[in-house]
C-alpha positions as CSV (number, residue, x, y, z in Angstrom):
1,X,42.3,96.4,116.1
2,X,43.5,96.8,119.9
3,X,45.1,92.6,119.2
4,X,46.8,94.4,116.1
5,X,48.0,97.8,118.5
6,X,49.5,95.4,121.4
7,X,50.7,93.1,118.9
8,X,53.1,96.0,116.6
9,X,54.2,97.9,120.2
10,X,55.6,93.6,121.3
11,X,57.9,93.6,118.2
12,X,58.8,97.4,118.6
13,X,59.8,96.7,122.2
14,X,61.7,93.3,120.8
15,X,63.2,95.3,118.2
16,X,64.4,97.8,120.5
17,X,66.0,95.5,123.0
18,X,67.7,93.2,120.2
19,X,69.0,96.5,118.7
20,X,70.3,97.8,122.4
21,X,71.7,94.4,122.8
22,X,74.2,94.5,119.7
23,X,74.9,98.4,120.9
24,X,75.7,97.3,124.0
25,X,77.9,94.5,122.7
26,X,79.5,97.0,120.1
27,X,80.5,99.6,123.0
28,X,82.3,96.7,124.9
29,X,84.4,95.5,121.6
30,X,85.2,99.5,121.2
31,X,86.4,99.6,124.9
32,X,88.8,96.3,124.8
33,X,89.8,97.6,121.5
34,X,90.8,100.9,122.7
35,X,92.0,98.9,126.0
36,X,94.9,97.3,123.3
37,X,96.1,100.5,121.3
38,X,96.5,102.0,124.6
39,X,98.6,99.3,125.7
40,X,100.2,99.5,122.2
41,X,100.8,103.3,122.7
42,X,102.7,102.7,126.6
43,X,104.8,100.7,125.6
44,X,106.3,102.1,122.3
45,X,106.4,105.2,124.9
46,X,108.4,103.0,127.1
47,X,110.6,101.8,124.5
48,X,111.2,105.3,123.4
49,X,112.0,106.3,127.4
50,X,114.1,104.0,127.4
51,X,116.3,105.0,124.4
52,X,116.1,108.5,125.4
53,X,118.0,108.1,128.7
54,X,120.4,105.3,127.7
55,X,121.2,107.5,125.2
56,X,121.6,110.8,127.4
57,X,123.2,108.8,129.6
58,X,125.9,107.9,126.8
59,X,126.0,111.7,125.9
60,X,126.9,112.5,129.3
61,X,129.5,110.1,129.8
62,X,131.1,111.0,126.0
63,X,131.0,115.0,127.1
64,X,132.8,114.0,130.0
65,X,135.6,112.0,128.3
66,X,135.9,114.6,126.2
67,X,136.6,117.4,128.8
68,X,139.0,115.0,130.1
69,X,140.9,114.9,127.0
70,X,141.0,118.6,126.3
71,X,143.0,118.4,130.1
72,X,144.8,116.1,129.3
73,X,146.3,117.8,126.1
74,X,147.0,120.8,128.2
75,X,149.7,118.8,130.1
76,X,152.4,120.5,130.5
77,X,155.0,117.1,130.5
78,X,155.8,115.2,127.5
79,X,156.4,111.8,129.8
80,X,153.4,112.4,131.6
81,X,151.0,112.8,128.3
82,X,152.8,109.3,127.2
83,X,152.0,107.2,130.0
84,X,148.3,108.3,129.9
85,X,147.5,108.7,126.0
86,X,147.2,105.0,125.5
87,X,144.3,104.2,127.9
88,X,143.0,107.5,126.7
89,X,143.1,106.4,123.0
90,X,141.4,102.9,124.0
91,X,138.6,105.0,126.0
92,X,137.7,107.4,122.6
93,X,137.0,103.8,120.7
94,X,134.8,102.1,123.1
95,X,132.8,105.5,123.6
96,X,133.3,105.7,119.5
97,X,132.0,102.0,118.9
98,X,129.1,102.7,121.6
99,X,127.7,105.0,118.8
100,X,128.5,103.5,116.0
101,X,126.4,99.9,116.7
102,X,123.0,101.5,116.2
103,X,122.5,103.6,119.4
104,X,120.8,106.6,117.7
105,X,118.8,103.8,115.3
106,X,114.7,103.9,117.0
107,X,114.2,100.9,118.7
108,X,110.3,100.9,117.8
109,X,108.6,102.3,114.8
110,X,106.0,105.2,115.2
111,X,103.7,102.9,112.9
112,X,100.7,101.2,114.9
113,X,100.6,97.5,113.7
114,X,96.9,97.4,114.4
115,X,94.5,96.9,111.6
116,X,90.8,96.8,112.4
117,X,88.2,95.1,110.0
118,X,85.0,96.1,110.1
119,X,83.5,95.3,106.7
120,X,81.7,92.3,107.4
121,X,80.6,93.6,110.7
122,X,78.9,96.1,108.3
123,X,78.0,94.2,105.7
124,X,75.9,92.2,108.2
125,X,74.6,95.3,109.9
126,X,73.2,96.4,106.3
127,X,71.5,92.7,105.9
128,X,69.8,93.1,109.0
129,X,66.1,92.2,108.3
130,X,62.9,90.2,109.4
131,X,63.1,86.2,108.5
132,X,59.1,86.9,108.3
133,X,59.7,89.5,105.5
134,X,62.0,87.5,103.5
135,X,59.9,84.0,103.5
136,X,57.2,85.9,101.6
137,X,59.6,87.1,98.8
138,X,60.2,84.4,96.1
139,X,63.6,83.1,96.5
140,X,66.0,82.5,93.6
141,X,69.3,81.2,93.7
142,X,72.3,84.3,94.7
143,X,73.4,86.4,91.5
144,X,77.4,86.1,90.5
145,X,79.7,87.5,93.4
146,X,82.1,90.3,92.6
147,X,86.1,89.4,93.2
148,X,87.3,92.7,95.0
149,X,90.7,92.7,92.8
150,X,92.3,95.7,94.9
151,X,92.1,93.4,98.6
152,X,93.4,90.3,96.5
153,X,96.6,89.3,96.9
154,X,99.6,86.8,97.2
155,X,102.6,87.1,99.9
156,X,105.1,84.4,99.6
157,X,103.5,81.1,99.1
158,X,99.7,82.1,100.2
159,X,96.9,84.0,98.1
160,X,94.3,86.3,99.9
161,X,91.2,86.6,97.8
162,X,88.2,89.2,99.1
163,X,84.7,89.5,96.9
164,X,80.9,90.8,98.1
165,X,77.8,90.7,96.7
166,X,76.5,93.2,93.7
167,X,74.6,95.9,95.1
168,X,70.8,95.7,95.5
169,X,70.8,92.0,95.5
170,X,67.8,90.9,97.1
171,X,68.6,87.4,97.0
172,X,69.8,85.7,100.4
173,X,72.9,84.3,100.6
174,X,73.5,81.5,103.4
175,X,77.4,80.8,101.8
176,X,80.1,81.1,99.8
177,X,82.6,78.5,97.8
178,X,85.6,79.2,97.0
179,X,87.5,77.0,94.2
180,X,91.4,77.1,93.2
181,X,92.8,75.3,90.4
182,X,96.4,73.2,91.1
183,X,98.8,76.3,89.9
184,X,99.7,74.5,86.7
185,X,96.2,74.6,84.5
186,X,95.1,71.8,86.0
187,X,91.1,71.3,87.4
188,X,89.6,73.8,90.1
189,X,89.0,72.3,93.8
190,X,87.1,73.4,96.8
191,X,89.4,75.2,99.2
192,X,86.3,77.1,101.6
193,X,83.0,76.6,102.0
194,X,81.2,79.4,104.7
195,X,79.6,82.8,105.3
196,X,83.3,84.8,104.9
197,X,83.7,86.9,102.1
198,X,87.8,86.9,102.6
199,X,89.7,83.7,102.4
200,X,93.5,83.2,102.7
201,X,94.9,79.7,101.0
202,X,98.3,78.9,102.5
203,X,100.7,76.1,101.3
204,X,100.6,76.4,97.9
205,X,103.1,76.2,95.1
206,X,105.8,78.9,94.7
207,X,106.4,80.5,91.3
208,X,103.3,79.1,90.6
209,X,100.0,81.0,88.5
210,X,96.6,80.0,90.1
211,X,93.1,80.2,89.2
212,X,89.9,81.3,91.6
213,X,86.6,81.5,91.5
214,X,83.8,81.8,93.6
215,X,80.0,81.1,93.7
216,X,77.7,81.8,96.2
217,X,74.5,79.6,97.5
218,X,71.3,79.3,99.4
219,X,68.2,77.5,100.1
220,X,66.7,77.5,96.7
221,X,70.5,76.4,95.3
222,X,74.1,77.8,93.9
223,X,74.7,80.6,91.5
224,X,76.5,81.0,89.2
225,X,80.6,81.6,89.2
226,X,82.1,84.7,89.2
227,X,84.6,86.0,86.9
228,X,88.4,84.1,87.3
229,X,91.2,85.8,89.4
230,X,94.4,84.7,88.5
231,X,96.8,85.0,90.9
232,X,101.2,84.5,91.1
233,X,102.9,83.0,94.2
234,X,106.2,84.1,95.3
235,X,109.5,83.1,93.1
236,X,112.0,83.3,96.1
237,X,110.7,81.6,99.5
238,X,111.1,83.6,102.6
239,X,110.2,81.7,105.6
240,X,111.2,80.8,109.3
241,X,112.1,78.2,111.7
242,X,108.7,76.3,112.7
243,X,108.3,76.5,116.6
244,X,105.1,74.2,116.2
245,X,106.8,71.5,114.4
246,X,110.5,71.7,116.6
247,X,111.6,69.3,119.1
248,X,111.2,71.0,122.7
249,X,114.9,71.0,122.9
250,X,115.1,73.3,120.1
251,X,115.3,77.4,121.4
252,X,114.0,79.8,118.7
253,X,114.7,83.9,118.9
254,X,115.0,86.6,116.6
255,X,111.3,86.6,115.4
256,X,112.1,82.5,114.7
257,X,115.0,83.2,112.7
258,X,117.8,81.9,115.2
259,X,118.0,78.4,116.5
260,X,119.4,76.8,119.6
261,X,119.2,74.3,121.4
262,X,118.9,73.3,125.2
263,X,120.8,69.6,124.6
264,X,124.2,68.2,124.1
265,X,121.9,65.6,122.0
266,X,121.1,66.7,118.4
267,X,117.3,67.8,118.0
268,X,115.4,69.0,114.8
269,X,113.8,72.1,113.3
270,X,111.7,72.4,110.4
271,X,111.4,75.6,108.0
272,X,107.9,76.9,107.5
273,X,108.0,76.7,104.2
274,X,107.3,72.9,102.1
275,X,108.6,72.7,98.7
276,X,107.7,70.1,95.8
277,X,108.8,72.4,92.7
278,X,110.9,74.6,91.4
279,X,114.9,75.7,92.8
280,X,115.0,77.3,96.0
281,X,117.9,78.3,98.0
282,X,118.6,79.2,101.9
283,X,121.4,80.0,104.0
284,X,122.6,79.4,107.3
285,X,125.2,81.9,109.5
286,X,126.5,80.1,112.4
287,X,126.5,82.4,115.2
288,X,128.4,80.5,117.6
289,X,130.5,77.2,117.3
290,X,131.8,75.6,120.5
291,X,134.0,72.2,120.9
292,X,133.7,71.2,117.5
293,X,129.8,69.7,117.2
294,X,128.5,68.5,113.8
295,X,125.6,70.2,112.7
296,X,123.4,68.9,109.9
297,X,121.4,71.0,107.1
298,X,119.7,70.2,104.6
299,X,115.4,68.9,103.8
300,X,113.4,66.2,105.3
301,X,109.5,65.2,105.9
302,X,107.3,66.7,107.8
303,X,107.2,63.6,110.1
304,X,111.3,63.2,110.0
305,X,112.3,62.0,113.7
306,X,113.1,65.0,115.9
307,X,115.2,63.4,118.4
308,X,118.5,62.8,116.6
309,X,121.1,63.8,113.8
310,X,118.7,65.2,110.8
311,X,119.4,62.3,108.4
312,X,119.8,59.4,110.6
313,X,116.0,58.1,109.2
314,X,114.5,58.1,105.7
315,X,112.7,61.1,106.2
316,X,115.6,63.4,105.7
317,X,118.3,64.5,103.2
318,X,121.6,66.0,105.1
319,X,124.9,67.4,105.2
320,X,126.8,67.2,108.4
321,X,129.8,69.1,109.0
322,X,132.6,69.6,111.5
323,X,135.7,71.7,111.8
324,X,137.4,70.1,109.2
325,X,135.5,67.9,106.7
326,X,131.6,67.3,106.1
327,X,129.7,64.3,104.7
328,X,125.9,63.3,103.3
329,X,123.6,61.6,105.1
330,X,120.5,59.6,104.3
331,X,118.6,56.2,106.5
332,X,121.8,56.9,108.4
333,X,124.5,56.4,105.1
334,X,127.4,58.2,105.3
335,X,128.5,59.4,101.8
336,X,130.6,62.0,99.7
337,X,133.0,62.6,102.8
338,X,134.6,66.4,101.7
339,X,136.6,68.7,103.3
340,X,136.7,71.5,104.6
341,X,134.3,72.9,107.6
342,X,132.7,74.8,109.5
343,X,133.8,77.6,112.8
344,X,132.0,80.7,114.1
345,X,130.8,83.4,111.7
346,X,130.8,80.4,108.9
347,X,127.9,80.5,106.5
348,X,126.2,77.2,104.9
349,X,124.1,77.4,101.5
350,X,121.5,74.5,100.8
351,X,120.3,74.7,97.1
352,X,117.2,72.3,96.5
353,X,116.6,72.2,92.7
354,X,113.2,69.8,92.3
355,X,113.5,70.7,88.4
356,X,116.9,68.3,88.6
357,X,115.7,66.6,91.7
358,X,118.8,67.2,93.5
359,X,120.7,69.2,96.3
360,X,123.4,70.9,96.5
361,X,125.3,72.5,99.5
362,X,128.1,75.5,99.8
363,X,130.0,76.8,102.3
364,X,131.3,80.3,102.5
365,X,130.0,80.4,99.1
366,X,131.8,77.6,98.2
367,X,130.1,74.4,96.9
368,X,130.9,71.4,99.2
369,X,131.0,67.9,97.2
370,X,129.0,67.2,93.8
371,X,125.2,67.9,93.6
372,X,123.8,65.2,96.6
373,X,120.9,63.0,96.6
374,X,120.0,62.8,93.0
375,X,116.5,61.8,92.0
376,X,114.8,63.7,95.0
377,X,110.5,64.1,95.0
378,X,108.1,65.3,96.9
379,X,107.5,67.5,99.4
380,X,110.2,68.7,101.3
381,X,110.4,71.5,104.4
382,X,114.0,73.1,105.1
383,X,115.3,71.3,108.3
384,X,118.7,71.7,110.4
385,X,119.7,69.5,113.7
386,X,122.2,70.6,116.2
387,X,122.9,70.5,120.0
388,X,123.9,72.9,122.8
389,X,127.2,74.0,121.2
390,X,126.1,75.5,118.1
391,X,123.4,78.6,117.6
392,X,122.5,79.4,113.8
393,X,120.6,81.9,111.9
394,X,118.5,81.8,109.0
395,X,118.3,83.9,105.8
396,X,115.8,83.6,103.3
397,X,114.3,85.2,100.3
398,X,117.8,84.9,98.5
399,X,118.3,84.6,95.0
400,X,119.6,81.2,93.7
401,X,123.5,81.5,93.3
């Protein structure tokens, strides 16, 4: 009896510490947490500062211009009005334009960007238990998961899908797998296998309807499938420049939306997104245009050479342009020479149409040649090369035109 007594007051003690211990662990997550909305919270502050007196500061100088010009309309002499009311006029723009571009616009949204998850934390809290206890309780294989339809979802090209167990199932669960058919009927496949219970698929198909199940398993072996999810990908592809895949030349900014480049060499960037179906279409603004470079746009491989004209190699599908005229290019064939070209504030459209297998180019809104490279397939990422004297932005998630 006294074995028994020392024995039960061990495991309370162990229980206790193991307990303090994830306590203990829980209060130091909450502090670095709170450590980051803090930090979050300063600086939208500062941001906010910031606006406040460079806009005050504005306000000031535009109630002083305009006591200046309720004196100067006093003024007595005709001549003397005249020789001052030009530079006066000019002044009222620029202090007009000053408030025109945005000023008053907020720099920083009052929305916190900060999501915390703390479901599975939970979830593993509530399947805290003894090993001990659960060997002696016949084990079956896990009962059919439950697909949470309201956290599934698709955003552009990926699918998010979240499911948990049915409550009151006794039955341990050591994993998870996750299947997805191909987007066009075909067979499922394994996409994850582990302990999640939420699972994002990136790289699939756009426009495309896809399939998913899951089942989970254990020990004794692997239930049975849950019910199917079907799921629709994105129709028009928004995406960015790909600082992982870009030559270290290449200068991104603007959230990866605006390319430069460090070189009077051309150098290569890649497009997030990889197509191998369907029409998609992108455009190009060029920001700046200096001493009359040559620019290419257009598709290539995700292992197309980064170190010179996109085209030049057998991995990409181009159209490079100058100030006047613009040709294709393809294993370093120049074709289709058209013109017409490029300058500063110039826009260039690439259309890639994988139901014809072809791709087409515009400028201003104007198509440039015939349809180019007939007989296209693959797998193909949006791609641009240019050097030091050219800087271009990139707009996506237009409609085909």
């Amino acid at each position: 009896l006294t074995l028994f007594q020392e024995n039960g007051l061990d495991y309370e003690a162990c229980l206790v510490a193991q307990c303090d211990a994830l306590v203990d662990a829980l209060t130091r997550q909450k502090a670095k947490l709170l450590t980051k909305v803090t930090k979050e919270r300063e600086h939208k502050l500062k941001v906010v500062w910031d606006q406040i007196n460079h806009c005050t500061l504005k306000l000031r100088q535009s109630t002083g211009l305009m006591e200046y010009c309720l004196e100067v309309i006093k003024e007595n002499d005709p001549s003397g009005f005249l020789q001052i009311s030009d530079a006066l006029i000019k002044r009222v723009q620029v202090s007009q334009e000053q408030w025109v571009k945005g000023a008053l616009e907020p720099k920083v949204s009052a929305e916190f960007d900060l999501t915390l998850d703390s479901e599975p934390l939970l979830q593993s809290i509530h399947q805290l238990d003894f090993i001990q206890m659960k060997c002696r309780v016949p084990v079956s294989v896990p009962p059919v998961p439950l697909l949470q339809l309201e956290k599934c979802c698709t955003r552009n090209n990926s699918v998010t899908l979240a499911w948990r167990m049915p409550p009151l199932s006794h039955n341990p669960v050591e994993g998870y797998i996750l299947e997805l058919d191909d987007g066009d009927g075909g067979q499922f496949r394994e996409v994850y296998v582990g302990k999640e219970t939420l699972c994002t698929i990136d790289g699939l198909h756009f426009n495309s309807t896809y399939n998913a199940r899951v089942k989970a398993f254990n020990s004794s072996g692997v239930g049975p499938y849950s019910k199917t999810v079907i799921l629709q990908t994105s129709d028009v592809a928004w995406f960015t420049f790909d600082p992982s895949s870009a030559h270290r030349d290449i200068v991104l900014s603007n959230d990866n939306q605006t390319a430069t480049c460090n070189s009077y060499d051309d150098r290569v960037v890649l497009g997030t997104a990889a197509f191998s179906k369907g029409v998609h279409y992108w455009e190009l603004h060029v920001d700046r245009y200096d001493n009359h470079p040559d620019p290419a746009f257009g598709i290539a491989r995700i292992n197309v050479v980064k170190d010179m004209m996109l085209g030049k190699d057998d991995k990409a599908w181009a159209m490079y342009v100058d100030n006047n005229r613009s040709w294709f290019m393809h294993c370093n064939s120049h074709t289709n020479r058209t013109e017409g070209g490029v300058s500063k504030g110039a826009t260039v459209g690439v259309l890639l149409d994988l139901n014809k297998h072809n791709l087409t180019f515009y400028i201003n809104g104007q198509q440039q040649g015939p349809p180019a490279f007939e007989n296209i397939e693959g797998v193909f990422m949006p791609a641009l090369s240019l050097n030091r004297n050219v800087q271009v932005t990139l707009h996506t998630g237009l409609e085909v035109p």
